[in-house]
MARZA-98898 format. One record per residue (C-alpha): x, y, z; chain; residue in one letter. Coordinates in pm, 1 decimal. Layout:
N
<rec c1="X" c2="Y" c3="Z" kette="A" rest="A"/>
...
//
This chain:
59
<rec c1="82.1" c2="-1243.8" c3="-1698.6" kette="A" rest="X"/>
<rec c1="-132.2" c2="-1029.8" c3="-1904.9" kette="A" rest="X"/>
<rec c1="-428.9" c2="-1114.7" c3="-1680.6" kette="A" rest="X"/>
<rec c1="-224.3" c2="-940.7" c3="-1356.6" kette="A" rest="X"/>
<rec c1="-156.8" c2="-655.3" c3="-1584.2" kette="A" rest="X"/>
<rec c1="-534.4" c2="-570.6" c3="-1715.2" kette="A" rest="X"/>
<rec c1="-633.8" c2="-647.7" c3="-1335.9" kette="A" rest="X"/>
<rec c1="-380.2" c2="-398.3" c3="-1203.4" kette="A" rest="X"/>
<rec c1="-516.6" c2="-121.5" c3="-1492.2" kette="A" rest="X"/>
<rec c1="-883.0" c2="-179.1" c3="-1380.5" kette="A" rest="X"/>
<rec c1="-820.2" c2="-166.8" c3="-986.5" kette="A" rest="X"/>
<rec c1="-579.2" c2="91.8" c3="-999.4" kette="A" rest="X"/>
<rec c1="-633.3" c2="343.0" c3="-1295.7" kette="A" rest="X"/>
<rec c1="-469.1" c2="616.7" c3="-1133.1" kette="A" rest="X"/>
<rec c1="-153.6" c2="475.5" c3="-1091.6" kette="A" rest="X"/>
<rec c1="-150.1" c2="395.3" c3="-1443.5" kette="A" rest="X"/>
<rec c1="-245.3" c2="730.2" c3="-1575.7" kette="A" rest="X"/>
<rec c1="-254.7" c2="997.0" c3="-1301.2" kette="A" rest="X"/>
<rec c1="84.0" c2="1078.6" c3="-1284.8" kette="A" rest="X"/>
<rec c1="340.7" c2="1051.7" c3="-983.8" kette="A" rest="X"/>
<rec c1="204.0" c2="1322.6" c3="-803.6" kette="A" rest="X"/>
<rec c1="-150.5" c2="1132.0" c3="-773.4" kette="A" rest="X"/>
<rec c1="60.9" c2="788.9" c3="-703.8" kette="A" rest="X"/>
<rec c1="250.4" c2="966.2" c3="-398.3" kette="A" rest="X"/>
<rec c1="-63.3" c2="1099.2" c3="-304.1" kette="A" rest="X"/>
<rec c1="-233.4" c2="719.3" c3="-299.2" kette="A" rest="X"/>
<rec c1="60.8" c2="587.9" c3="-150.5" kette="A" rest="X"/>
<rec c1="-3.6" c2="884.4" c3="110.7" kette="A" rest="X"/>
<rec c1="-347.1" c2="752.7" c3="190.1" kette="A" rest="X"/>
<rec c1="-288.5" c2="431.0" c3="232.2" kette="A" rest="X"/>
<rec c1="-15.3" c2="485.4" c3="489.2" kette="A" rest="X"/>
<rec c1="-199.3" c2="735.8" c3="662.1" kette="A" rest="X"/>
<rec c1="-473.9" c2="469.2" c3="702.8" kette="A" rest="X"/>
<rec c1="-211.3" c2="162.4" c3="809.3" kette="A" rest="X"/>
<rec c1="-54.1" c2="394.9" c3="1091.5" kette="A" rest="X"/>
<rec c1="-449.3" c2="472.3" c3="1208.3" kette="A" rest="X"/>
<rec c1="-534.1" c2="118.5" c3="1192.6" kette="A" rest="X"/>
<rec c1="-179.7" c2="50.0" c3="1401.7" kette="A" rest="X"/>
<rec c1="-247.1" c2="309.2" c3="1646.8" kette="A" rest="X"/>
<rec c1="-600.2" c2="111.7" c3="1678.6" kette="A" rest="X"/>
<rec c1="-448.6" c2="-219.7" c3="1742.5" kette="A" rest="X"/>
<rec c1="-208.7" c2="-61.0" c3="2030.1" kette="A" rest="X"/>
<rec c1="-501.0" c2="111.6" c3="2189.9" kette="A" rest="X"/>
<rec c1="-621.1" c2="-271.9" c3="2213.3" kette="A" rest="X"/>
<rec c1="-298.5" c2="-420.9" c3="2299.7" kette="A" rest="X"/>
<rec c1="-276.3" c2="-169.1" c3="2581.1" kette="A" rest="X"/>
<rec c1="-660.5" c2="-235.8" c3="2725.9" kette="A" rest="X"/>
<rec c1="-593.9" c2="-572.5" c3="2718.0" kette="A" rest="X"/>
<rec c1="-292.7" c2="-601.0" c3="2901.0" kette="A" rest="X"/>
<rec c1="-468.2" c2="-407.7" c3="3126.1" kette="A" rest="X"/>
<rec c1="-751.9" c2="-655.5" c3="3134.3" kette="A" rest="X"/>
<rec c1="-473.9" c2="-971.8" c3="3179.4" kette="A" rest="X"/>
<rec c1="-165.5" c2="-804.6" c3="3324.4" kette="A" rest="X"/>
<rec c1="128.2" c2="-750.1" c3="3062.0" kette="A" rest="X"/>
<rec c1="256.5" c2="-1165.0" c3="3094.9" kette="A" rest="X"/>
<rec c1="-96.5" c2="-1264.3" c3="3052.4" kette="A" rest="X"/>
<rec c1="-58.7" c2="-1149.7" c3="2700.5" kette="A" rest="X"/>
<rec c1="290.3" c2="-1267.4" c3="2583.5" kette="A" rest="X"/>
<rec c1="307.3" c2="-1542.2" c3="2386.2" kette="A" rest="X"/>
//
């Protein structure tokens, strides 16, 4: 357990010490960056069911 906690202190130092503005600002980010990354992956989706036809594609 107190390995998890000094790795958490080293990866993350400023959500340990910055505050909660700086934590909602992190937390911010990294949604920011999963919606980009989603809109990426529809982009995809959408060329390839172009590529194969929609039922090409379901599973």
């Amino acid at each position: 357990e107190e390995d998890l906690q000094q790795s958490e202190v080293q990866m993350e130092p400023d959500l340990q010490c910055g505050g909660p503005q700086s934590r909602i600002q992190i937390m911010e980010d990294e949604l920011a960056a999963k919606s980009m990354a989603m809109e990426e992956l529809s982009r995809e989706l959408e060329e390839i069911r172009a590529a194969f036809g929609a039922e090409g594609v379901q599973q």
